[in-house]
MARZATI-394525 format. One line per field, with one value per residue (C-alpha): residue number from 1; z, x, y. Coordinates in steps of 0.25 Angstrom, whole numbers. Layout:
n = NUM, ...
zz = Z, ...
xx = X, ...
yy = Y, ...
END
This chain:
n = 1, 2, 3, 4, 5, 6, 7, 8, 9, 10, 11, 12, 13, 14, 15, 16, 17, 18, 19, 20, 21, 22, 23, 24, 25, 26, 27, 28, 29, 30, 31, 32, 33, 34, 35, 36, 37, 38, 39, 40, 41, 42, 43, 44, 45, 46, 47, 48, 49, 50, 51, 52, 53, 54, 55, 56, 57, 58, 59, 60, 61, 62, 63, 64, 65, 66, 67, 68, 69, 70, 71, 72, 73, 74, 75, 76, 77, 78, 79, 80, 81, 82, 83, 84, 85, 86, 87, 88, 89, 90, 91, 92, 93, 94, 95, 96, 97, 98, 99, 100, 101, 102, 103, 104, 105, 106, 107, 108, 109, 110, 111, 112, 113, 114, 115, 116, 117, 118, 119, 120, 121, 122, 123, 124, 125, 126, 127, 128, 129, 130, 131, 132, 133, 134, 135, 136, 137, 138, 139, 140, 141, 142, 143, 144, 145, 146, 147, 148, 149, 150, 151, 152, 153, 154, 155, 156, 157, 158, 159, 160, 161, 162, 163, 164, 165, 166, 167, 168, 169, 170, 171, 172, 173, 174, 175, 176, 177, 178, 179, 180, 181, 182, 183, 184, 185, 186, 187, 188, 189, 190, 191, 192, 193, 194, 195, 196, 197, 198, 199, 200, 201, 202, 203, 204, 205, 206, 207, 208, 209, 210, 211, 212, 213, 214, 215, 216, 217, 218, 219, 220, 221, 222, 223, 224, 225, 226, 227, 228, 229, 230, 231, 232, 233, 234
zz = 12, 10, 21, 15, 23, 29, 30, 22, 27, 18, 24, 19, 29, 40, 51, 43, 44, 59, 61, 52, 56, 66, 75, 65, 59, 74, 74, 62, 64, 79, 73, 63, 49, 44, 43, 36, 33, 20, 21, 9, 10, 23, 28, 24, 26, 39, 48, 59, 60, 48, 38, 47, 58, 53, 47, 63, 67, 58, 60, 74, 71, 62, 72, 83, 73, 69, 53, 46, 35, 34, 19, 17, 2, 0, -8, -3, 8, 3, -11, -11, -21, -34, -31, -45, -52, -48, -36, -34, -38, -26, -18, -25, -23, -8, -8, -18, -9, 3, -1, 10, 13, 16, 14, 21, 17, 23, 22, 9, 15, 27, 26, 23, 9, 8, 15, 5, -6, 1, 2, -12, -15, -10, -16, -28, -25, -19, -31, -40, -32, -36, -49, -57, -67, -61, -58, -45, -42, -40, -46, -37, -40, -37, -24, -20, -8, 0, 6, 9, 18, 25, 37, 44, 47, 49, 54, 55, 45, 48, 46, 39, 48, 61, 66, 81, 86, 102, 104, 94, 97, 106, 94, 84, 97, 98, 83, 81, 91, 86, 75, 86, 75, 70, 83, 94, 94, 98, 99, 85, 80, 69, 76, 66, 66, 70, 82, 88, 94, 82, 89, 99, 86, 82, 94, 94, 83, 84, 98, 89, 79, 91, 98, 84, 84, 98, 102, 108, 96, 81, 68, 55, 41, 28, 17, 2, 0, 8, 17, 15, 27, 26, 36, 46, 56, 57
xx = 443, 438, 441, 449, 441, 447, 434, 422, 409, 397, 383, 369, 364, 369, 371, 376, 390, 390, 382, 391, 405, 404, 414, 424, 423, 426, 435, 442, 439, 447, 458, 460, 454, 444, 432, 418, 403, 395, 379, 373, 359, 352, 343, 330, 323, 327, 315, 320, 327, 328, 339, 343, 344, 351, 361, 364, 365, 375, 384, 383, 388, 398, 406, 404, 411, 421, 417, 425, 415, 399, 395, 380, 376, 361, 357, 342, 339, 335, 340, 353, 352, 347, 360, 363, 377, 378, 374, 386, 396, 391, 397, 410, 412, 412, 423, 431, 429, 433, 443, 441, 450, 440, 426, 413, 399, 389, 388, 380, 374, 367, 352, 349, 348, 353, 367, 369, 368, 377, 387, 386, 386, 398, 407, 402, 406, 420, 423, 419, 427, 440, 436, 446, 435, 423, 416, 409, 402, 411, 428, 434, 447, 445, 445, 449, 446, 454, 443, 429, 421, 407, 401, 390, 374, 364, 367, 379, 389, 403, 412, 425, 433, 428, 434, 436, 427, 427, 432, 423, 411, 406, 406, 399, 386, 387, 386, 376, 368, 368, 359, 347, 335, 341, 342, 334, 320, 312, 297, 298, 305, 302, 309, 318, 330, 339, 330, 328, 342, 350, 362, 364, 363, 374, 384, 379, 384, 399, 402, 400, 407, 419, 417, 423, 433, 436, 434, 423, 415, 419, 413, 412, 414, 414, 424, 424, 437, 447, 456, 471, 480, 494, 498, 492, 501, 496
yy = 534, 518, 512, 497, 485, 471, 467, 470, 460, 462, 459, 460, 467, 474, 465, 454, 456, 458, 445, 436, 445, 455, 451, 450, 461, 466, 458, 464, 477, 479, 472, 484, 478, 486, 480, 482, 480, 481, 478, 474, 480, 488, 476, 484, 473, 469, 464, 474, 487, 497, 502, 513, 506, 494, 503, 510, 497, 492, 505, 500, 488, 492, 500, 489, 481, 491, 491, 501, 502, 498, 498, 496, 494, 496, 482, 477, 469, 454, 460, 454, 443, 453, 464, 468, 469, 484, 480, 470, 481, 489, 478, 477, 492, 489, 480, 487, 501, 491, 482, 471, 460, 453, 452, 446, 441, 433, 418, 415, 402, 414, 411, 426, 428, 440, 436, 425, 436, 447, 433, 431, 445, 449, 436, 442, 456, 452, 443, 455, 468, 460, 462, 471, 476, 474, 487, 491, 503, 511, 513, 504, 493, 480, 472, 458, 453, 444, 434, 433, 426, 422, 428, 421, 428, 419, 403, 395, 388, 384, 395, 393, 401, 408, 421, 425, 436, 433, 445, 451, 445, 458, 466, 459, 455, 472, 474, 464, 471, 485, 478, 480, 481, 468, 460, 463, 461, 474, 478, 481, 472, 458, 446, 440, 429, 442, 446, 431, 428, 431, 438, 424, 417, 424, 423, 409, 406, 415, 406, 394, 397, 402, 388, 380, 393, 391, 406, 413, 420, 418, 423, 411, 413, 406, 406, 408, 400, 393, 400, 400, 399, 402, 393, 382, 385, 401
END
């Protein structure tokens, strides 16, 4: 049976997703919502690592995190930006199987090409699953989700809202770490941004975040239209 998702965060490669959102997935997830993951493409042409091992490690990370559901879809690394119509519909189907409340994506400002594409990818994709007759790959009604937002990888913009992961924090540092081929430096290894502090970047950047929050560690995000509160005094 499908399991129905809360929460479905789409990256373009595996890792993406716990860099920008780890701990609120975690978050999520122990609280009781069910929560997953969907990876654009394998990261074939990752400096480090191979497909294999990428894939053990991000099964790792996924039940760190408590993922209900990892969906890999097999588009090529770099390739993002030439996905075809069809290509598009393979996209759709995963929400209509999911039907999240809520869905993720990278921000499209990142400088990774690729997460700029997988943003604009999945706005497209969203818009198109709450579409009555617009056909996927497979016999599936259509799905509207409630809201979307953006999820920080590389760099720093000020987020819209910040979410609270202090107590979370642990889970998404032993997540991030299962992705050892990605960063850790070894004898065999090609130094790149990921393998030259990027994990301290990371906290680094989650405690500042916490410091205009007021907490210890928090996550940012970015919206796609205002939020509506229903009261000020809540």
């Amino acid at each position: 049976m499908m399991t129905k998702l809360d929460i479905l965060a789409f990256g373009a490669h595996p890792d993406d997703v716990e860099i920008g959102m780890g701990g609120t997935l975690a978050k999520y997830s122990e609280m009781g919502y069910k929560v997953g993951i969907c990876d654009l493409t394998f990261a074939e042409l990752s400096s480090n690592g191979t497909v294999a091992i990428r894939q053990e490690e991000a099964k790792k990370a996924g039940a760190i995190l408590g993922i209900k559901e990892r969906i890999q879809l097999d588009f090529p690394d770099r390739g993002l930006k030439y996905l075809s119509k069809e290509d598009l519909r393979k996209i759709v189907a995963v929400i209509r199987k999911f039907r999240p409340k809520l869905v993720f994506s990278p921000y499209g400002g990142d400088r990774h090409p690729d997460h700029g594409e997988c943003s604009k990818i999945v706005k497209e994709a969203v818009f198109n699953a709450g579409i009555r007759n617009y056909q996927c790959t497979e016999n599936l009604d259509n799905h509207r989700v409630k809201d979307t937002f953006h999820f920080f990888i590389n760099g720093y913009e000020r987020p819209d809202f910040f979410i609270d992961i202090s107590e979370h924090f642990t889970k998404k540092e032993r997540a991030l770490q299962a992705y050892e081929s990605q960063f850790v430096l070894k004898d065999d290894s090609v130094v790149t941004p990921l393998t030259t502090g990027y994990l301290d970047m990371v906290e680094a950047r989650e405690r500042l975040f916490a410091k205009e929050a007021g907490v210890h560690y928090a996550e940012g995000f970015k919206v796609t239209k205002p939020l509506l509160l229903k009261s000020l005094m809540e």
